[in-house]
N, C-alpha and C positions, 0 to 999 in steps of 0.2 A: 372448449379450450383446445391448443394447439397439444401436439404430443410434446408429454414431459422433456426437456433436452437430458442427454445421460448426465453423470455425476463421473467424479472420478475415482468409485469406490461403490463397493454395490450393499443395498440395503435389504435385510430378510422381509422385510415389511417395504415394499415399495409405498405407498400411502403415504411413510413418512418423508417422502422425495416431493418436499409441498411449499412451492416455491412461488405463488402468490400470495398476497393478504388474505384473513380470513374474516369476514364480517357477517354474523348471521348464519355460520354454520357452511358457509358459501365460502369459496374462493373467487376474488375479486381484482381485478383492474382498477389502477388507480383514474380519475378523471383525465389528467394530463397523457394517460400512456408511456410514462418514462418508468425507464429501469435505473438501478445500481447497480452495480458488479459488487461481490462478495471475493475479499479475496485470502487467499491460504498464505497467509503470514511464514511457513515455511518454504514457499517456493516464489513469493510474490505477485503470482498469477493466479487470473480470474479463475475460480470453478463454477458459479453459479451467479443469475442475477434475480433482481428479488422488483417489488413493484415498489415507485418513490412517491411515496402515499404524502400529498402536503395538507396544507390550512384546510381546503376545500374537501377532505376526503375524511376530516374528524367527526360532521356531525352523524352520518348515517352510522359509523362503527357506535358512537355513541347512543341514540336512538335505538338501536338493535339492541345493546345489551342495559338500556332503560325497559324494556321490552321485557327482556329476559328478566328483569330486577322484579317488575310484578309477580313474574311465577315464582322463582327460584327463595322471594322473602318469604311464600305460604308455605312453604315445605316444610315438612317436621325436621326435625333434630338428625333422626334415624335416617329418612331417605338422605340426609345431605351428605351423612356420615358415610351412607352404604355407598354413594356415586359417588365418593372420593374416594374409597376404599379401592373400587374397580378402575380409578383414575392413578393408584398407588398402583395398582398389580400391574396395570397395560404398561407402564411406567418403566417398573421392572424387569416385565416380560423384554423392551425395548433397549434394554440396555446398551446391549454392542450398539446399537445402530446409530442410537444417541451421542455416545460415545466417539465415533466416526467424525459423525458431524462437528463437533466440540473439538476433535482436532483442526481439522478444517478449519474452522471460523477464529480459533482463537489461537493455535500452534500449540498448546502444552501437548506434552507426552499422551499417548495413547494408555499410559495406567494412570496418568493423572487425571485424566478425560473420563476414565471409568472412576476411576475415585471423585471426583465431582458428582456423578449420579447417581452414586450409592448415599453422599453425602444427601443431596439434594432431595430423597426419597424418604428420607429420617423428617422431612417438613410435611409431606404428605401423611407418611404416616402417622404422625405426632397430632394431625390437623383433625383425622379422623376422629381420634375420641374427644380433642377438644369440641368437636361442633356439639356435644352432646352434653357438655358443662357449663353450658351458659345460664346463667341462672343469675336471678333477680332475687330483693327480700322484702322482709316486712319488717314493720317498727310499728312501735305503741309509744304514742301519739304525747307528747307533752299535758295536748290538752282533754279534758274525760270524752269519750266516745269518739274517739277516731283514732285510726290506724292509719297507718303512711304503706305503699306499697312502689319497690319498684320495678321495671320487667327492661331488657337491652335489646334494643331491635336492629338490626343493619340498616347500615348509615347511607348505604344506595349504590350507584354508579362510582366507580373509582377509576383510577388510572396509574397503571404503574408504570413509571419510566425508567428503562435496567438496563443496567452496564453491561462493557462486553469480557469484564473478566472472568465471573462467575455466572453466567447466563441462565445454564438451565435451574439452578441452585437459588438463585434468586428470585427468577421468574416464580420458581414454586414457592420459596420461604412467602411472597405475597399473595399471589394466587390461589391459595391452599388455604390461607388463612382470611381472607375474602369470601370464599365459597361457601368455606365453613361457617361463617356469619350469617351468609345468606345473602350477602352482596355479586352484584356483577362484576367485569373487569374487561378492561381495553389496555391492552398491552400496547406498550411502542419500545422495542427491543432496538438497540444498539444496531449502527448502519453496520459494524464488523460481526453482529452474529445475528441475523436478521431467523434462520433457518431452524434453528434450535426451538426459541420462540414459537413458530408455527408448526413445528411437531405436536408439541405438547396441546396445544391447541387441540390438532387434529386425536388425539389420543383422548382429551378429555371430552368432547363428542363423540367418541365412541364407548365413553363410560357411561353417557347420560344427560350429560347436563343439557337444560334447555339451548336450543340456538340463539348464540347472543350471550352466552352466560361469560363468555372468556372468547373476544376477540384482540384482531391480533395485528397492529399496521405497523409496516414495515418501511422506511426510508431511509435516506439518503443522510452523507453527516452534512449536507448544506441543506436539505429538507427538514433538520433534526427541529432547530430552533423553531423552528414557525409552528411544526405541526405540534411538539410539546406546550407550547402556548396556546395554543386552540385548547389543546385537551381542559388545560388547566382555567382557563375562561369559562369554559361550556358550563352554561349554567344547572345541567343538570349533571354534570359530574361532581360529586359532592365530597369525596376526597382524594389527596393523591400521595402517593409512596413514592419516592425518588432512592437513587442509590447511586452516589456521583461525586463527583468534588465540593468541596467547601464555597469555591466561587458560582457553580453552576445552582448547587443549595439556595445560595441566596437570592438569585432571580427566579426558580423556583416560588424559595417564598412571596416573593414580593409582587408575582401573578395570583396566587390564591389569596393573598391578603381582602383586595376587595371585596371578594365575596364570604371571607373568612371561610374558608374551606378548610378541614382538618389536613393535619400533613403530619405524614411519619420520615424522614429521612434522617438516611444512614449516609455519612458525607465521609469527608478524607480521614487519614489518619496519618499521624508522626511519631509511631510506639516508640515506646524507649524499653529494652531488654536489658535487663542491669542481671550483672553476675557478682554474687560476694565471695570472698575468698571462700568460706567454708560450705559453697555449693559442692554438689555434686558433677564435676566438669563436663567428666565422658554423655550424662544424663544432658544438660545443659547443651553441650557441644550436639548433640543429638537432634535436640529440638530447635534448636536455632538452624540447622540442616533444614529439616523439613519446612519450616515456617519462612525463610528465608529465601530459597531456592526455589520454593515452589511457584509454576504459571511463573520461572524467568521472573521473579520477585515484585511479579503486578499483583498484589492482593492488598487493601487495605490496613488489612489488620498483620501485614508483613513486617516484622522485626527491621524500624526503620534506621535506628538509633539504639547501638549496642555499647555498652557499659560497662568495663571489666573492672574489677577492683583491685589493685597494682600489685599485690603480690601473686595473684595467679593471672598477671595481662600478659607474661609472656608465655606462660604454659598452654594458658586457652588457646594464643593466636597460631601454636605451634596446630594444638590439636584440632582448631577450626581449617587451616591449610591442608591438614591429612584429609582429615574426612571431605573436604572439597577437590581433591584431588582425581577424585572416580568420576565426579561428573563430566556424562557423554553430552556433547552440544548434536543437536540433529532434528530432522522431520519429523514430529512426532507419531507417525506411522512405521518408524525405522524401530527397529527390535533393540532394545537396549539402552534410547535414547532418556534421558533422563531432564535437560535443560531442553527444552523448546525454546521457540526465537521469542521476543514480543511482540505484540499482537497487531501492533503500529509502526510504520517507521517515523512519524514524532514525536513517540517515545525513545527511539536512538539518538535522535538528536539531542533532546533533554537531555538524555543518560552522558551524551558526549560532551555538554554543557557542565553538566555537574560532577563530572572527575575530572574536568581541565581547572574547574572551581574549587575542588576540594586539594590539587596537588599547589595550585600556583597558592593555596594556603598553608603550604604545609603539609599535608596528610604524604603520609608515607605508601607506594605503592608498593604492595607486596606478592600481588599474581594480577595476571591483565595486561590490555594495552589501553584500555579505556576506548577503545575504537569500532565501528561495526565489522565483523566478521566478512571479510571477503577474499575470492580466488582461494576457497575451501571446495572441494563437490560434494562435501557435507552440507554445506551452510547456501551454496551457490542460489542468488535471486531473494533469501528470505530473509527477514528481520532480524538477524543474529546479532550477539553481542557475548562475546566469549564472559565468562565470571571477572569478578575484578574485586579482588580485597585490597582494603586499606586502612592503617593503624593511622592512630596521630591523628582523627582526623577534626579538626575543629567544631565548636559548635558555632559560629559563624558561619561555616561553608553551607552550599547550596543544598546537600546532601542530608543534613542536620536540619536544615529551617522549613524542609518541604520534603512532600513525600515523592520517594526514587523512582518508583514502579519499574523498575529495571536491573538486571542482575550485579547490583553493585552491592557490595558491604563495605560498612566503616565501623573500627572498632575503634573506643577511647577510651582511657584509663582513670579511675578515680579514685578516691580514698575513703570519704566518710561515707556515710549513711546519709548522715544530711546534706553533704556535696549532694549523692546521687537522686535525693525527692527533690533538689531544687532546679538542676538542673535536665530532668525528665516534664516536668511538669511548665520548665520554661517553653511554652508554645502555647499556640492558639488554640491548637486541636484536642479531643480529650476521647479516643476513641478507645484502645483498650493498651497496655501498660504488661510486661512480664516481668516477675522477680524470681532468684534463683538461690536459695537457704536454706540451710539448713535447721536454720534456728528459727524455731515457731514463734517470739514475740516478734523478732524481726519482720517473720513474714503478717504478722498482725498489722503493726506498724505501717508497714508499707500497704496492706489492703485500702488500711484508712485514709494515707497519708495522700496519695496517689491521685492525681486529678484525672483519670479515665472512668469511662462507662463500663468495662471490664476489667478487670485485672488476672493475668495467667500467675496461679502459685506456684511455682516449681511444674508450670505446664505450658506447652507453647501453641497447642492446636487450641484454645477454648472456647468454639464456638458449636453449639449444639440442639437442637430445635426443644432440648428441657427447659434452658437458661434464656433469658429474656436477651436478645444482643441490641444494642446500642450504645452510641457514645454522648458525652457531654461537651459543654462547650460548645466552638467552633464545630464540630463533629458530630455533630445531631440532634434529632429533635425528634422523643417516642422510642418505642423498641418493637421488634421485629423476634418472632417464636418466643419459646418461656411458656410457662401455666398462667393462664388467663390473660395476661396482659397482652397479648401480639395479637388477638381475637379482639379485643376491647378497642383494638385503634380501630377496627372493622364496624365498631357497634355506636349506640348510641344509648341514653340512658336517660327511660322517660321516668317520671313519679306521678302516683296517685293519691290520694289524699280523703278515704271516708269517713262520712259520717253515718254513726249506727247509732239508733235509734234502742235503748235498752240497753245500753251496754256502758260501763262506769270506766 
């Protein structure tokens, strides 16, 4: 291989400066010879290029880690547990460096970047003692002398295909929980954070795991569609984990359908954050900060559709202005920065789409210009887009019917209780849902009432590698972390059936 080209930021672990594919333990050229550029969504220029791995370049990654699947299914419990455990700590140890990268690739702030791999390390960890809770049972048999037994074996080769919001977070939420099963994995990481991806890689080969057991191909976003179809064809990949849009979901499915291949996907979301008068506002206003504002408001599970109930819609909107008032737009390598740009500039255009959509309806603008950030030497070359509140805002509008992923907020006012379950629930998508009460039937009510696959109580982060995450509806299929169930999408469940000879 040619010498590393520099970075533009230095790594304690040069190692993780691993900017080909990884297949078999190997770094790898793709067949064609073509590269991508990766590029720093704060400054809009290239820092690294990575290999545009296509159709032709799926089956040996696969083959390698079918390879890897015969060793890695014989392993006890304990070895699997202990070489994730050292795949947790290298993890750890990596942090800054991770971190770094996770600016780079994707713009959020440099403690948001660290807060993503502290997040993302709670799935490692959590995966550890799950490898060692898999357990099968027994039953007594209807009929005299026999017993029913049954034992869960990993399901094989998989494929995970991950977004570029939460990269390394996701890579592990499935990765971890694979490994832990006793399955292999063939990563294909998002053409915006291709880097992150094969860190991890490289770090979990240095835990232990066989070669092959977590490879890693890396392309291009016009390479994306082909080589994700290969994956999902291959007949020896047997299931696949997607984390993506509602539209991309369903071609998704409708390539694994012929072979009926298992599928876990985590698709869009259109939360709706409803505030009742007798919430706790400051608490409220708090959490709707962090969930809102966070990664420039590209997250899924982002407070999309905010709710205020009419006697405190003008106090909230006073106190959601205050508290948005501090945020610093900038490089997220800048000291104090707190709004990173978006990760895409076809997410600004959208964004510029849907606040010329929600004013020519109506929606009142109350901070913003609705426009991309430029002739700042803050923002100069990157994907900015200054904050932008707006009341009044339809549920018609663009902002309301589809999810923003950009630093936009709308706030709207209601009355009832049952105004706000009907109008929450009026969508397609059903990923996770917050309420904000004081009052515990209330918040009963609404747990049940609620068509999402989570619902945050009087909480706005609630996602956590305890809790099972996924959504319903439009919004998914399966869940991801939780006790047993996010292992179980990983497994399969055979039954035995004896007969004994002496026994009543």
């Amino acid at each position: 291989m040619a010498d590393k080209p520099s970075l533009p930021f230095e790594l304690a672990d040069p190692a993780l400066q691993q900017l080909d594919a990884i297949v078999h333990g190997q770094s790898v050229r793709v067949k064609s010879g073509k590269r991508f550029d990766v590029i720093d969504p704060g400054t809009g220029k290239t820092w690294a290029t990575c290999p545009d791995c296509r159709e032709e370049d799926a089956d040996a990654a696969v083959q390698s880690s079918y390879k890897a699947f015969q060793e890695l299914s014989k392993w006890t419990p304990r070895q699997r547990a202990t070489t994730l455990l050292k795949w947790h700590q290298s993890i750890v140890a990596s942090r800054e460096d991770l971190a770094k990268i996770l600016v780079h690739e994707t713009g959020k702030p440099l403690a948001e970047a660290l807060g993503e791999v502290d997040y993302a390390t709670t799935f490692t960890w959590w995966f550890v003692g799950e490898a060692e809770r898999i357990e099968g049972t027994s039953i007594t048999a209807s009929i005299p002398g026999r017993r029913g037994v049954t034992i869960k074996r990993p399901i094989g080769v998989c494929a995970a295909l991950v977004p570029w919001n939460f990269p390394i977070a996701l890579t592990l939420r499935k990765a971890s929980a694979a490994l832990a099963a006793g399955c292999t994995m063939v990563v294909k990481p998002s053409p915006e954070t291709p880097i992150s991806a094969l860190a991890l890689a490289v770090l979990a080969q240095r835990a232990g795991f066989p070669a092959g057991a977590l490879n890693v191909l890396t392309t291009s976003l016009e390479g994306t569609p082909g080589l994700a179809k290969e994956l999902c064809l291959h007949p020896l990949v047997k299931k696949v984990t997607f984390t993506g849009s509602t539209r991309v979901g369903k071609i998704i499915s409708s390539l694994c359908a012929p072979q009926l291949k298992k599928l876990t996907m985590e698709l869009g979301g259109n939360c709706p954050f409803i505030v009742f008068a007798d919430a706790d506002l400051k608490h409220a206003v708090a959490q709707l900060m962090a969930l809102k504002w966070r990664h420039a408001g590209q997250a899924c599970v982002t407070a999309n559709r905010v709710y205020i109930q009419r006697p405190v819609y003008e106090a909230f909107i006073q106190a959601v202005l205050e508290a948005s008032s501090y945020l610093k737009m900038g490089h997220g390598m800048t000291e104090g920065v707190t709004l990173g740009p978006v990760t895409t500039p076809r997410s600004l255009d959208r964004a510029e789409e849907m606040f010329q959509d929600a004013t020519a309806k109506g929606a009142v603008v109350l901070t913003g210009t609705g426009k991309r950030a430029e002739n700042d030497p803050a923002t100069d070359g990157g994907y900015f887009m200054e904050p932008v509140i707006l009341k009044d805002v339809p549920d018609d509008a663009m902002m309301s019917q589809q999810e923003i992923f950009a630093p936009l907020l709308g706030l709207s006012v209601f009355d009832t209780e049952e105004e706000a379950v009907q109008r929450a629930n009026d969508t397609s998508m059903g990923l996770t849902s917050y309420v904000f009460t004081k009052n515990v039937d209330r918040l009963w009510r609404m747990f049940e009432a609620l068509e999402a696959g989570m619902i945050g109580l009087n909480t706005g982060n609630n996602s956590s590698a305890e809790v099972p995450f996924g959504g319903i509806k439009e919004s998914g299929i399966g869940k991801e972390s939780g006790k047993n169930v996010a292992i179980d999408e990983f497994m399969v469940t055979k039954s035995g059936t004896f007969t004994i000879d002496g026994l009543l």
